[in-house]
C-alpha positions in Angstrom: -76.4 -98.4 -48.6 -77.7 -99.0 -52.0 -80.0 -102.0 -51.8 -83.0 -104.0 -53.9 -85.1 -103.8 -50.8 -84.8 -101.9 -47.0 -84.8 -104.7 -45.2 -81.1 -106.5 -44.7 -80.0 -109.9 -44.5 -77.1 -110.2 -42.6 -75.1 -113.8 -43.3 -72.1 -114.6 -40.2 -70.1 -117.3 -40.3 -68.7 -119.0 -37.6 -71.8 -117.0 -35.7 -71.7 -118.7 -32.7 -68.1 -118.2 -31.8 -66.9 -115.6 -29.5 -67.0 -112.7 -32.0 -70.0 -114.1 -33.7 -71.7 -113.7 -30.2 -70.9 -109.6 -30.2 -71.5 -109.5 -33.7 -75.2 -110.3 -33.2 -75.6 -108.0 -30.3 -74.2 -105.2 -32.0 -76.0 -105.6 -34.9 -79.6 -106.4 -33.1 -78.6 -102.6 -31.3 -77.5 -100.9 -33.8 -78.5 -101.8 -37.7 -81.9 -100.4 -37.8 -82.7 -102.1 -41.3 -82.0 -105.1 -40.0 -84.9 -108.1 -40.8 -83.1 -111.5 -40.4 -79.6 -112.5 -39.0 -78.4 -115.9 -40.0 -75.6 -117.3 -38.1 -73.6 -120.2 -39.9 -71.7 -122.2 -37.6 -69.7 -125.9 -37.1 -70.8 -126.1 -33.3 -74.2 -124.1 -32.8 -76.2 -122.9 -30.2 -80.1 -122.9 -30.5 -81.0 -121.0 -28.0 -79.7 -117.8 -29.8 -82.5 -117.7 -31.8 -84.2 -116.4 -28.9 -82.4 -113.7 -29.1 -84.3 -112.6 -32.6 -87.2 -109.8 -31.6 -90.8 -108.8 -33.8 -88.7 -107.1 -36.3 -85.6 -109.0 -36.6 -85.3 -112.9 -37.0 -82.7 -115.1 -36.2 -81.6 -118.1 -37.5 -78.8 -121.1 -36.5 -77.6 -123.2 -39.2 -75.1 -125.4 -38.4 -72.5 -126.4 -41.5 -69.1 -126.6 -42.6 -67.8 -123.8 -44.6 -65.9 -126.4 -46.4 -69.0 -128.1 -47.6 -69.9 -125.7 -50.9 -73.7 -126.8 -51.4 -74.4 -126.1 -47.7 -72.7 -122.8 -48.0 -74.4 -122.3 -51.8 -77.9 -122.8 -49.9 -77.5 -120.8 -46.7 -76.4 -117.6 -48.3 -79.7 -117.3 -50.6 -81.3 -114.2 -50.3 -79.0 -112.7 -47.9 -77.5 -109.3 -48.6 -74.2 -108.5 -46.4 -71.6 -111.5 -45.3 -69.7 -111.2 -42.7 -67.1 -114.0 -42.7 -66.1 -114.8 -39.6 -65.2 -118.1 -39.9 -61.7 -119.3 -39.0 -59.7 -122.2 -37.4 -57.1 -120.9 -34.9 -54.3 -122.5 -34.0 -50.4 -121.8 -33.5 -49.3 -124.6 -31.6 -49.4 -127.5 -34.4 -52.7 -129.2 -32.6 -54.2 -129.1 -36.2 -53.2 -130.3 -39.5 -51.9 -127.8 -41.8 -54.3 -129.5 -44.5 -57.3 -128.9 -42.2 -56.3 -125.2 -41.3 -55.9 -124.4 -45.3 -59.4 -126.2 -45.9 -61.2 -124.0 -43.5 -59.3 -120.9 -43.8 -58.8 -120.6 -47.3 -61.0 -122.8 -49.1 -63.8 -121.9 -46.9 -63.5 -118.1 -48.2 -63.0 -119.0 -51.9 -66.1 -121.2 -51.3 -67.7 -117.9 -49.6 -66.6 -115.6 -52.2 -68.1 -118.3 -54.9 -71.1 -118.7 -53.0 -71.6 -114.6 -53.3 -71.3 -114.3 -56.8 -73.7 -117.4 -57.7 -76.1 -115.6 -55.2 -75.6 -111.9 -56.3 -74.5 -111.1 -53.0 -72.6 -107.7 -53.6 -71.0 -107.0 -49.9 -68.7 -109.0 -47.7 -66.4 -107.8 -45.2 -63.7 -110.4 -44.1 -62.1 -110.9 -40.6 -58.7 -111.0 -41.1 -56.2 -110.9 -38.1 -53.0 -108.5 -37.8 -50.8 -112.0 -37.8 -51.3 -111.0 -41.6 -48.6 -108.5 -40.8 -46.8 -110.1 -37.7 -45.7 -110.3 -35.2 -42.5 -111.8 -37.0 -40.4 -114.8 -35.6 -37.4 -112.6 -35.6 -38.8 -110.2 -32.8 -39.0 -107.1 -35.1 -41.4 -104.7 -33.5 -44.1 -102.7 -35.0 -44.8 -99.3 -32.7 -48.2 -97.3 -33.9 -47.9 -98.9 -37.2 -50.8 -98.3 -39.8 -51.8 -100.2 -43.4 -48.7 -98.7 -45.2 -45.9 -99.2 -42.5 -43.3 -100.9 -44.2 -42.8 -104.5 -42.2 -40.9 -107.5 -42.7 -43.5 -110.0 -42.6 -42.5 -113.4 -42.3 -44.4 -116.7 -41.6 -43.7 -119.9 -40.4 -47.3 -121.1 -38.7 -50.3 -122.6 -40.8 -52.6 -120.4 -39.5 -51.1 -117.0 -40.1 -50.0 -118.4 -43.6 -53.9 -118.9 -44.4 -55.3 -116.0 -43.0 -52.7 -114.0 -45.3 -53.8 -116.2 -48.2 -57.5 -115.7 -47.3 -57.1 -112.3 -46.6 -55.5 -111.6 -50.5 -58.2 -113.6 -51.7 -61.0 -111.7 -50.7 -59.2 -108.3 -51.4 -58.3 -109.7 -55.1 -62.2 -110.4 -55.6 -63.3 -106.8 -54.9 -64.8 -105.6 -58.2 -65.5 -109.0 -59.7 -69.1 -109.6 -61.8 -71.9 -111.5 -60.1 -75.2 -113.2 -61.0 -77.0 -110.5 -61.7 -74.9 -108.1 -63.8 -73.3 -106.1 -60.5 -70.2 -106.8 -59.0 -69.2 -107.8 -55.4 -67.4 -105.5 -52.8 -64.9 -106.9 -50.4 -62.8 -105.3 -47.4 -60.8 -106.9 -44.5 -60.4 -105.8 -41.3 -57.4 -107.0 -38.8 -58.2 -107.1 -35.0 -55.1 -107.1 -32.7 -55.6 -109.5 -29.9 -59.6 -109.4 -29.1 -60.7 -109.6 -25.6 -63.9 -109.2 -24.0 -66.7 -111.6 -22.5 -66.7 -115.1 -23.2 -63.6 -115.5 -24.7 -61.9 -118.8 -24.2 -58.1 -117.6 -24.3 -58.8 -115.4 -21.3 -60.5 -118.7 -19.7 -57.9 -120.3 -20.7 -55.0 -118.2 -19.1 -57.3 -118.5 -15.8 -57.5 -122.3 -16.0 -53.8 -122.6 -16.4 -53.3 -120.7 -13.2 -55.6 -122.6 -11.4 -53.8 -125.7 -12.7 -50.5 -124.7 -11.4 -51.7 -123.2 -7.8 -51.7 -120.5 -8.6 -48.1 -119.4 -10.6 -47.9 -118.2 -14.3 -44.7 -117.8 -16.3 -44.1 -113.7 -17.6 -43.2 -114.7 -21.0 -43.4 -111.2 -21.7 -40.9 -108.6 -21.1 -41.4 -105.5 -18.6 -41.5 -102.8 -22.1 -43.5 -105.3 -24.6 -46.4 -103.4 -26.0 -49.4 -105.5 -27.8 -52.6 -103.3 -28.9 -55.8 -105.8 -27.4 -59.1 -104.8 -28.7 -62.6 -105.4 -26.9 -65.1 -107.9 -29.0 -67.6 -105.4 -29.2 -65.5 -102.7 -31.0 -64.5 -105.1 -33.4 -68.2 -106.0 -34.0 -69.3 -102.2 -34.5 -66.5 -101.9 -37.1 -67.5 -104.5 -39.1 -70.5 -103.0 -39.3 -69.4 -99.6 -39.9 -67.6 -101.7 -42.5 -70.4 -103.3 -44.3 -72.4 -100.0 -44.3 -69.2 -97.9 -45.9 -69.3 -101.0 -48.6 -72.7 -99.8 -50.0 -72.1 -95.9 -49.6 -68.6 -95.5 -50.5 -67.6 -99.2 -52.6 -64.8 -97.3 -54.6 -63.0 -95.5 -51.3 -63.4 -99.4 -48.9 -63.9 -102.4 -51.2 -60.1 -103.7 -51.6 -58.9 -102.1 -48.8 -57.7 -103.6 -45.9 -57.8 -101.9 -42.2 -56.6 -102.2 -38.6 -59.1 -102.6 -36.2 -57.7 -101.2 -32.1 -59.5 -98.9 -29.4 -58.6 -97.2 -26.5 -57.5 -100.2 -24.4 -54.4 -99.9 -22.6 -50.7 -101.4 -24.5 -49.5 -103.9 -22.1 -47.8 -107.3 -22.4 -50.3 -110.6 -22.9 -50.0 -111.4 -19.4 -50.1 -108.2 -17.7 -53.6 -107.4 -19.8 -55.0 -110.7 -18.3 -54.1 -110.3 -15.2 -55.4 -107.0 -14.8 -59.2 -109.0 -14.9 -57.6 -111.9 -12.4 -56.1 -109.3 -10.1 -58.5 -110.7 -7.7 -57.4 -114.2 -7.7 -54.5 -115.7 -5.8 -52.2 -115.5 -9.6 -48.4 -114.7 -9.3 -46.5 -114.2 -12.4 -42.6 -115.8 -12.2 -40.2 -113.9 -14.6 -37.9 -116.1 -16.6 -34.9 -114.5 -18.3 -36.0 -114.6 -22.1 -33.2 -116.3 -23.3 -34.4 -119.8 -20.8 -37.6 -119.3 -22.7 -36.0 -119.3 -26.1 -33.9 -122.2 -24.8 -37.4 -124.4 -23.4 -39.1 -122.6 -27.1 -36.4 -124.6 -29.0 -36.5 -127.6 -27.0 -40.4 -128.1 -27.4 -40.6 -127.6 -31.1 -37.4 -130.5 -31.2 -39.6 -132.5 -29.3 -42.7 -131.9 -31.5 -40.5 -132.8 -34.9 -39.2 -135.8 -32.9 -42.3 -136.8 -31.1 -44.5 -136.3 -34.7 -44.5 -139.6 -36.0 -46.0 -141.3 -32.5 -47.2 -138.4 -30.6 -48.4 -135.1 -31.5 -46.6 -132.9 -28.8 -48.2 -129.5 -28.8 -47.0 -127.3 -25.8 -48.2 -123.5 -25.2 -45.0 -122.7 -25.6 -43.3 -122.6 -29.2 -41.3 -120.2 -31.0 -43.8 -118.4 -32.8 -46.0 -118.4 -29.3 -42.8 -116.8 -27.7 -42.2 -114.6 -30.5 -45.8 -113.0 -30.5 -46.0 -112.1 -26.6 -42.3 -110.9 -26.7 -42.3 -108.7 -29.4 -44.4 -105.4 -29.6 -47.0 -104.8 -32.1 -49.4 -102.0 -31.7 -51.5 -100.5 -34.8 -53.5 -97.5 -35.5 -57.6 -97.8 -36.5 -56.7 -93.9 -38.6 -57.2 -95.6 -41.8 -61.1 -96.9 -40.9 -61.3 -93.2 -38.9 -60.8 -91.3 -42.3 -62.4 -94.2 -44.9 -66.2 -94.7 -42.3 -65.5 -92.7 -39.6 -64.8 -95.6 -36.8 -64.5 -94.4 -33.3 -64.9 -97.0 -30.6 -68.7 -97.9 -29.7 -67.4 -98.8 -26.3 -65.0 -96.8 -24.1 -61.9 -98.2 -22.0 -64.5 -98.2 -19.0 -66.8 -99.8 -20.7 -64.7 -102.6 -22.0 -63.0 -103.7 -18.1 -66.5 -103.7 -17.2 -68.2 -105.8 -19.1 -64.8 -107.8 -19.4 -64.4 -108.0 -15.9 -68.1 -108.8 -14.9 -67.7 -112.0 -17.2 -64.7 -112.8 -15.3 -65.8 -112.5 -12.2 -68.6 -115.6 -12.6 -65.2 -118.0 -12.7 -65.3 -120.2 -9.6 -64.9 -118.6 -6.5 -62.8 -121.0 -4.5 -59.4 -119.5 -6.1 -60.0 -115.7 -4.7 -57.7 -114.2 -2.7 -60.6 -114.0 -0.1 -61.9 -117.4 -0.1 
């Protein structure tokens, strides 16, 4: 990677959320010419600055992506972004506005921020709800960049992160201070799992809520391609590295990002780590769930005006965990030669060793 100097500033936003958290630990193991990490975030942690060693520092700066100047000021001197930064949310908790102001004027504010600061590399976390799932259930088996796909959204947040997503790609090539220009790639993690992630705590928490029970909104052949935390962190950074060696074969190019974890239904995956607690699944016939899917997003149009009723359950929710989507990573294979840095093994370990520091009073053996 062609740089003015050896030793590389790494900027991450949103590096204190759960991918930030591998990001940093991937690239404290395995950048060599790393000298400083910054991590960006709304809600920080200080005590990850401990985690910085003699050679490499790092630094927490809490800000707002939407606030320019902050983002202007924090990215001076720094050599690769990684934009992590996102608001989640398919379930109408968040304002559309809001979701847009993070999601997409938080990477033109990024991409802006790189040009004033001649910052030539940023790879962008994107998220295969760029592609789909679609509300209309039409699966996507093995599908790779090119597979042709009737995307279709109807949710904020995978409307921004498509936006976002064209954005960055459209800025590949463009001038910055300095007389160079900036190269930009995007990858698209299926559903990421892995240690300290708070869906997975969240699917536990529900379970403990109900005794115990947990509705299988998925059916018994639905296929989704989950990808461990760590293997998304290594490919960013495989990324960012292929940015400076090879700009005219990655910048502009979008990839999927998968591993060797299993293809099973969003429930049956979790489970798999809460096998151990007292969780029965209760199948419902999928057309009850469209019916109760229909009914709550009435209720939140009805409800809107006095009460913002936001439900798990929603078409698009349904839509995701009943209809198969699994990609192929053969694209970043051939472009910077991705392989996992973590095995199947490797991943239910760590996964599971997380999981099992959740309360002990809801074990089967307890």
């Amino acid at each position: 990677m062609s740089r003015k100097h050896s030793a590389l500033v790494y900027l991450i936003t949103g590096g204190c959320g759960f991918l930030g958290q591998h990001l940093l630990r991937v690239l404290l193991e395995k950048e060599d010419r790393l000298a400083e990490v910054r991590l960006f975030d709304k809600h920080v942690d200080a005590t990850w600055c401990e985690q910085g060693t003699d050679r490499v520092k790092v630094v927490i700066i809490q800000g707002d992506i939407t606030n320019y100047p902050s983002l202007l000021e924090v990215s001076r001197g720094v050599d690769v972004v990684i934009h992590a930064a996102s608001l989640v949310d398919v379930w109408h908790r968040v304002p559309e506005s809001v979701i847009n102001a993070v999601n997409v004027q938080g990477t033109e504010n990024m991409i802006n921020a790189c040009v004033e600061n001649g910052i030539q590399y940023m790879v962008y976390t994107s998220s295969m709800e760029v592609v789909g799932p679609n509300v209309k259930g039409d699966h996507f088996i093995r599908g790779d960049e090119d597979t042709p796909y009737n995307v279709e959204h109807t949710m904020p947040y995978p409307k921004s992160k498509a936006k976002a997503e064209r954005i960055v790609l459209e800025a590949n090539g463009i001038k910055i201070k300095g007389g160079a220009c900036l190269y930009t790639c995007s990858l698209r993690p299926t559903g990421i799992y892995g240690e300290y992630h708070q869906l997975m705590k969240d699917f536990y928490q529900n379970g403990v809520k109900t005794g115990g029970w947990l509705i299988q909104a998925s059916l018994a052949d639905t296929e989704h391609g989950r990808v461990y935390a760590g293997n998304v962190a290594w490919m960013h950074l495989l990324a960012a590295r292929a940015l400076g060696e090879s700009p005219q074969t990655v910048g502009g190019q979008a990839y999927f990002c998968y591993d060797e974890s299993p293809y099973k239904g969003y429930e049956d995956f979790n489970m798999q780590f809460l096998s151990h607690f007292n969780f029965r699944s209760i199948h419902m016939p999928l057309v009850v769930l469209w019916f109760f899917a229909y009914v709550n997003d009435f209720l939140h149009w009805i409800l809107k005006p006095v009460f913002n009723y936001t439900p798990l359950l929603n078409r698009y929710t349904l839509a995701v965990v009943s209809t198969s989507f699994t990609v192929s990573s053969d694209k970043a294979l051939r472009h910077f030669k991705y392989r996992p840095l973590y095995n199947w093994d490797q991943c239910r370990e760590r996964t599971q060793k997380w999981v099992d520091t959740f309360p002990l009073e809801t074990k089967k053996d307890s």
